[in-house]
C-alpha positions in Angstrom: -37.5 -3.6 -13.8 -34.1 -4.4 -12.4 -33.3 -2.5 -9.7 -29.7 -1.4 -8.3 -27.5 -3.3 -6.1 -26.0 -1.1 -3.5 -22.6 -3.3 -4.0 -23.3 -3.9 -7.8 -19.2 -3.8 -9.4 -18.0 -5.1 -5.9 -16.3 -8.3 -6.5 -15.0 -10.6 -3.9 -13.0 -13.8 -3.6 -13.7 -15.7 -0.7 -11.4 -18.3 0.9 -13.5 -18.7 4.0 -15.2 -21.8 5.1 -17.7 -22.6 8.1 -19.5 -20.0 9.3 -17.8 -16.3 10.5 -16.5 -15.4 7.2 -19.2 -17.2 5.2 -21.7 -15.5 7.2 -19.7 -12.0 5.7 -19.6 -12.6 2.8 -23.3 -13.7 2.6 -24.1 -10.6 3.4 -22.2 -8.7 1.0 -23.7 -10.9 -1.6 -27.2 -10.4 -0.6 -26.1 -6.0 -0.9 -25.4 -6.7 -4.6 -21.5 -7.8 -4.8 -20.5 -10.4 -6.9 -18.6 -13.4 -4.2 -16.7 -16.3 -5.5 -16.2 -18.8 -3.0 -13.3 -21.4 -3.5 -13.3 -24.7 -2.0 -11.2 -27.4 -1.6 -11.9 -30.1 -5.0 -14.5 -33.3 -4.4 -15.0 -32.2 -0.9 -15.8 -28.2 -0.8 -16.5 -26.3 2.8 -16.6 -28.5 5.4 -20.1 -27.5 6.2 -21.5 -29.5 3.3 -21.3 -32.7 5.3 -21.9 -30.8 8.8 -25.5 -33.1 8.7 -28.3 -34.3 9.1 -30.2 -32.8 8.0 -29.0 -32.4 4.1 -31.2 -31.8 1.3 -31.9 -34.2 -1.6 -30.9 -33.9 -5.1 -33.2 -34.9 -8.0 -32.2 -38.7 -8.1 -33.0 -39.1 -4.4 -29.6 -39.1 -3.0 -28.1 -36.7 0.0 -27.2 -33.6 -0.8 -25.9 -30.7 1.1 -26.3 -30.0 4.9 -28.7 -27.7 5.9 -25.7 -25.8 7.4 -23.8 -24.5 4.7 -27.4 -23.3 3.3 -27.2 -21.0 5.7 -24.3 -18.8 5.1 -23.5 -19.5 1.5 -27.1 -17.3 -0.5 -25.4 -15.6 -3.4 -22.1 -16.5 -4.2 -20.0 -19.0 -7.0 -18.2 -21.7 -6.3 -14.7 -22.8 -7.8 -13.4 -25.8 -6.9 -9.6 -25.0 -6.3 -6.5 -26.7 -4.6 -4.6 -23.6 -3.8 -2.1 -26.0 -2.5 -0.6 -26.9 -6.0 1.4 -23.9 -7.9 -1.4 -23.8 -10.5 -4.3 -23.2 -7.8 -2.7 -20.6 -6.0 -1.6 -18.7 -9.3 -5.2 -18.7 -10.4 -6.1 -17.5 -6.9 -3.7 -14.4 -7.5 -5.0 -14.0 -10.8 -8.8 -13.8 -9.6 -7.1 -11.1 -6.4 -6.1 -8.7 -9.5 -9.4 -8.3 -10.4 -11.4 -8.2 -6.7 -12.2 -5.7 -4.6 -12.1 -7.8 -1.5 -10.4 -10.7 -0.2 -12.0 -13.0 3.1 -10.1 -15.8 4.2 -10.2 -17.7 7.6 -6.8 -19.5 7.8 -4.3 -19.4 10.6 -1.8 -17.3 11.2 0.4 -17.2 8.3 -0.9 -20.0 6.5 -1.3 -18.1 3.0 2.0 -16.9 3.1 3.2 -20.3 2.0 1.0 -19.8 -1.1 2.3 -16.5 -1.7 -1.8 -15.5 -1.0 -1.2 -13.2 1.9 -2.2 -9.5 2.0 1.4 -8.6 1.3 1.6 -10.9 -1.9 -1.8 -10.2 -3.3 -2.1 -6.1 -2.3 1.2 -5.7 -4.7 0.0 -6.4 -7.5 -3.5 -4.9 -6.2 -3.0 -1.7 -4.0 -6.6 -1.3 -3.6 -7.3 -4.7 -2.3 -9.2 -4.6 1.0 -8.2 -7.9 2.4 -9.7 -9.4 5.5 -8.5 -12.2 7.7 -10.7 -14.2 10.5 -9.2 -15.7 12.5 -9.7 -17.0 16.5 -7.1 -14.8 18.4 -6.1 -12.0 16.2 -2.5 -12.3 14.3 -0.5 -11.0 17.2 -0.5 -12.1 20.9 0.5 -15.2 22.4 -2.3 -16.8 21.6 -2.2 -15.6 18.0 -0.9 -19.3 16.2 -3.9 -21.1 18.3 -7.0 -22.0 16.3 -10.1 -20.9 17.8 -13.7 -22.1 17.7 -17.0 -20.7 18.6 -17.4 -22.8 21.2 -14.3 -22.6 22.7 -14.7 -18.4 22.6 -17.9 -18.3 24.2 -16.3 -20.4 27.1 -12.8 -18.2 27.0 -14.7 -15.1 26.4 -17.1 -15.0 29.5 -20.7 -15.8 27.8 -20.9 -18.7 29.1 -20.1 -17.7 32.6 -23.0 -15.4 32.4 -25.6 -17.5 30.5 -27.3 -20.4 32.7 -29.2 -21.2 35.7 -27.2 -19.3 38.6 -25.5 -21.7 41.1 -27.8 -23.6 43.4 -30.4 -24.1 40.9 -31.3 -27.4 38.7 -29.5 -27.6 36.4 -26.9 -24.9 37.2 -23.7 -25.0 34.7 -22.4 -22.5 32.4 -24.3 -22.5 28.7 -23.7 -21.4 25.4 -25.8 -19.9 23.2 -28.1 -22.6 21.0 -26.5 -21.0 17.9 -22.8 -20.0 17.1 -23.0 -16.4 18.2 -19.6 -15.4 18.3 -19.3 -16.5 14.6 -21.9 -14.7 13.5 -21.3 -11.4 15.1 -17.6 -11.9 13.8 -19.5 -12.0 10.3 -21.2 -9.1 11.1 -18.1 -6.8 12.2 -16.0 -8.3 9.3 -18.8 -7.0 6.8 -18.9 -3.8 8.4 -15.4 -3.5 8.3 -15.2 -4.5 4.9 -18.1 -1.8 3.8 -16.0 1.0 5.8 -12.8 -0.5 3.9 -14.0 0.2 0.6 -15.5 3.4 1.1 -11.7 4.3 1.8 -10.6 2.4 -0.8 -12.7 4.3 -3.4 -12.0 8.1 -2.0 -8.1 7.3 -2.1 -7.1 4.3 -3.9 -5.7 2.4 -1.0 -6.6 -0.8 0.2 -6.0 -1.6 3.7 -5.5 -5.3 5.9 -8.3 -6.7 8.7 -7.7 -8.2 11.2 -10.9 -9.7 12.7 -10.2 -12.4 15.8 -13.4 -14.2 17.8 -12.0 -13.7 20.8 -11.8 -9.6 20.1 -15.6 -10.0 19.1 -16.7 -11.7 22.2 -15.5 -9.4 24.6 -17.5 -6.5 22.9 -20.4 -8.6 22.7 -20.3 -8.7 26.6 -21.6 -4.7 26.1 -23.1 -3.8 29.4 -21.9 -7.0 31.3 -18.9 -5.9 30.5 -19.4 -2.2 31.7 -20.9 -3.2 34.4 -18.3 -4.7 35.8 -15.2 -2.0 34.8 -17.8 -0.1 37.1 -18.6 -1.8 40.3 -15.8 -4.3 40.0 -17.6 -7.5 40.5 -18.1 -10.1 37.7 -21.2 -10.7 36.6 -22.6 -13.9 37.3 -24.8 -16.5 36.0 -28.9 -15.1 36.3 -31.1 -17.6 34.5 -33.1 -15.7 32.2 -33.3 -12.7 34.7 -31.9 -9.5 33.2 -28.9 -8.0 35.9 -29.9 -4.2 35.4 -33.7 -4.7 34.9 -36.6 -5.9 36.6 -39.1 -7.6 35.2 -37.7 -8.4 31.7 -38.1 -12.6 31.8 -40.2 -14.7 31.1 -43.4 -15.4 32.7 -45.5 -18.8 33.4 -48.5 -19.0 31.8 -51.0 -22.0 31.4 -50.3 -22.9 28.0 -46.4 -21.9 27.7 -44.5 -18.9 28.8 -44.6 -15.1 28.0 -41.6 -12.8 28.3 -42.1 -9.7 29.4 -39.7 -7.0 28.7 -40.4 -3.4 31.1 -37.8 -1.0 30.3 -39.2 1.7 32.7 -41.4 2.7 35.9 -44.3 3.9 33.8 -44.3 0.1 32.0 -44.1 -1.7 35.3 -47.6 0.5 36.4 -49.0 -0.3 33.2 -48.0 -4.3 33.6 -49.6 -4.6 37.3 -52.4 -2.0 36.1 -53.6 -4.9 33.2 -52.8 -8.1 35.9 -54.8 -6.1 38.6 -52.1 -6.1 40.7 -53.0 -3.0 43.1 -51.1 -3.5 45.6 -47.8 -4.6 43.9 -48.3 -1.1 42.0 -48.6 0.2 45.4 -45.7 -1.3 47.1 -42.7 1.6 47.9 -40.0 -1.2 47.8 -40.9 -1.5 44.0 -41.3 2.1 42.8 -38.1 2.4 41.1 -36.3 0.1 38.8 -33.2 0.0 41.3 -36.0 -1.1 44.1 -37.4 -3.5 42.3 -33.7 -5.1 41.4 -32.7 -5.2 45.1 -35.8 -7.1 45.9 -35.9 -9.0 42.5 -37.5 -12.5 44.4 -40.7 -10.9 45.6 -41.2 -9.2 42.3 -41.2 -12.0 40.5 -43.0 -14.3 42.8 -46.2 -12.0 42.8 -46.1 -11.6 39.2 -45.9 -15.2 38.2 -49.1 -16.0 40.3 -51.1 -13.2 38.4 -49.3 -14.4 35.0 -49.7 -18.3 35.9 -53.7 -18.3 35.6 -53.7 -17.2 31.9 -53.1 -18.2 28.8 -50.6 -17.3 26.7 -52.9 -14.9 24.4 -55.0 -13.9 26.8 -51.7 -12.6 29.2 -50.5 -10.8 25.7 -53.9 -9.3 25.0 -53.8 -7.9 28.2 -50.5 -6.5 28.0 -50.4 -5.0 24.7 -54.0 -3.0 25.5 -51.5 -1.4 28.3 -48.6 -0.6 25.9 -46.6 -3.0 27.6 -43.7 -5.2 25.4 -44.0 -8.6 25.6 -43.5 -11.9 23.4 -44.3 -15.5 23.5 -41.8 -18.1 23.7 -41.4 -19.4 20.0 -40.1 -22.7 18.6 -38.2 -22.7 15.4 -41.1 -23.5 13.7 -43.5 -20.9 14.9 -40.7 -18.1 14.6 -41.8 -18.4 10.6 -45.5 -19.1 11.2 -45.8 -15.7 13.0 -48.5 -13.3 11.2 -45.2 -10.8 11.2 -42.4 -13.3 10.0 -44.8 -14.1 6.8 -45.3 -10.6 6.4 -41.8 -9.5 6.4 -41.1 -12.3 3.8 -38.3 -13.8 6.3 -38.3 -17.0 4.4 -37.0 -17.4 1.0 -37.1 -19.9 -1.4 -34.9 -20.6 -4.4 -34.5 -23.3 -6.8 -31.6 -25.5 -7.7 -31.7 -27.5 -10.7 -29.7 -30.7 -9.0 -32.0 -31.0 -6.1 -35.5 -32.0 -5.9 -37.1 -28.9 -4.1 -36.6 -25.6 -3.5 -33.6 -24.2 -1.0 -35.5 -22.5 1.9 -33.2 -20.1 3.5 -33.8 -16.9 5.9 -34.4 -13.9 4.7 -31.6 -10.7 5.5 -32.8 -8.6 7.8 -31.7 -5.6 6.0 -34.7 -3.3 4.1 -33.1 -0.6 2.1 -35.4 1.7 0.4 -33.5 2.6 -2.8 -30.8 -0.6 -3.5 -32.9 -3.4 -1.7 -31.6 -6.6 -1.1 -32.0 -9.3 -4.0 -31.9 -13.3 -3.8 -30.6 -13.9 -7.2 -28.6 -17.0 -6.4 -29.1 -20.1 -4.5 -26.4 -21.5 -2.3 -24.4 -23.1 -4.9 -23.3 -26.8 -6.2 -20.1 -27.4 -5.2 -17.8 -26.3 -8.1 -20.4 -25.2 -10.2 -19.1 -22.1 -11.8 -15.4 -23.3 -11.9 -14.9 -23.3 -15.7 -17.1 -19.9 -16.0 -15.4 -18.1 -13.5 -11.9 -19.6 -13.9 -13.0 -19.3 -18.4 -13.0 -15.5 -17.9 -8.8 -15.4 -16.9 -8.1 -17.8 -19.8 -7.7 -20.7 -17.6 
């Protein structure tokens, strides 16, 4: 039985490449909406040769990275120059008939194409058109190009992720994946969804404008609030978290555990199942705020109880006391976890170029009526050009 698409009739044209608006669009494709990507001819996204690794096609030769696997589940893809006159007339001919328009291009760069939201939404009022871009389309910074790295830096993650000054290895970090452009995916679709809910009650279309730099200062959440109300900047903790204590992780004698208390009855629990009496005991670490303001000796006592177990039998304990904690994963474990392989978080698809199946990760997104479906594989580069492009009698 097929079942519906929560976005089935959606149909979007996406000029995006790299990851924030790929990582949108992705998910919109995953909800049921038809996405046709355009790339640039012979070369396509620029994540296709963002390797090793790449995968291998059926006579043994590279493929494409493992990157652009990543973001690009779902959709078509039209090799187009949108540079020459014919390529960006096709490109307003495919805007007529979507829903939704992504792109990721600087500031004004469309409008040269006559592909803009101006151009396109007059010939299709109820275009919901959404542009990525580093800094927004107005400010000073607004003609700048902006990367993820560069916005975790100008956006004060890094200053807040690292060893704290003093320690080995102390120096600002980013995050070991591109955060910032994957939370910008994630507001862009959300945006896009509340877009077209409009869209469909009225008639009219509307212009976003999504910027990493906007993104990145949300994402500081209570960092951020925390410091419009004691007026300090946060600083650089390690994997300490600044507004509780104990929530890091813990030595063990195989790896490490992190344990996350969220309240005074959790930190009882913890120190009941490490037999820690007189921790429990201790006045200066009743309350959450006491055991923050002596965060050191906290810590110190717990690792001592925590160091002379193993990992399982510190997680045993803990979970008989209703206490939340998890083990330190690699990569590779994340998706032999007893819970990843029930949750189906891998999926495989075949491609009929390359000699084995794509393995991608699964949405996170379980909707009980209109579920997500993996109908496409990341595409070939180009490989639904003439359908696609066949349909407009071109």
């Amino acid at each position: 039985m097929t079942l519906p698409r929560a976005l089935a009739g959606v149909r979007v044209l996406d000029l995006s490449r790299v990851l924030a608006g790929p990582w949108a669009t992705q998910m919109l494709a995953d909800l049921g909406a038809e996405v046709i990507k355009i790339e640039r001819p012979g070369t396509g996204d620029d994540t296709r040769a963002w390797g090793p690794p790449f995968t291998t096609k059926a006579d043994g030769s590279p493929g494409d990275a493992a990157y652009f696997l990543c973001a690009n589940r779902g959709k078509k893809s039209v090799e187009l120059d949108i540079a020459s006159p014919e390529g960006a007339e096709a490109i307003r001919a495919l805007a007529a008939t979507c829903d939704v328009v992504v792109e990721n291009f600087k500031v004004g760069g469309l409008a040269k194409y006559g592909l803009d939201h101006a151009a396109l939404a007059a010939t299709n009022p109820r275009l919901v058109y959404c542009s990525i871009t580093g800094f927004g389309q107005t400010g000073p910074r607004a003609a700048q190009a902006g990367y993820d790295y560069m916005i975790q830096a100008m956006g004060g993650l890094m200053s807040i992720t690292g060893q704290p000054d003093g320690s080995p290895g102390a120096e600002p970090m980013k995050v070991g994946v591109a955060v910032v452009d994957l939370a910008t995916g994630l507001y862009a679709s959300n945006a896009i969804l509340a877009a077209l809910l409009h869209a469909r009650a009225t008639g009219q279309g509307q212009y976003i404008d999504i910027a990493l730099f906007d993104v990145q200062a949300a994402m500081l959440a209570n960092q951020a609030t925390n410091y419009f109300v004691s007026g300090s900047a946060p600083t650089r903790m390690g994997n300490a978290h600044p507004n509780l204590v104990p929530y890091q992780p813990f030595p063990c004698s195989d790896g490490m555990v992190v344990i996350a208390v969220g309240n005074d009855g959790q930190f009882r629990a913890l120190c009941g199942a490490l037999g820690a009496e007189a921790v429990a005991a201790d006045d200066r670490f009743a309350t959450n705020a006491g055991r923050i303001a002596h965060r050191g000796e906290v810590v110190e006592a717990l690792s001592a109880l925590t160091s002379g177990l193993t990992m399982a039998g510190l997680m045993a304990r803990l979970e008989a006391a209703g206490v939340p904690c998890g083990p330190v994963n690699t990569v590779d474990q994340v998706f032999a976890e007893p819970q990843a392989i029930h949750r189906g978080l891998e999926v495989e698809q075949a491609r009929d170029d390359l000699s084995g199946p794509v393995r991608t990760v699964a949405s996170p997104i379980r909707m009980s009526v209109t579920p997500v479906a993996y109908d496409r594989p990341p595409p070939a580069l180009g490989q639904d050009t003439e359908a696609v492009l066949g349909s407009l009698g071109l």
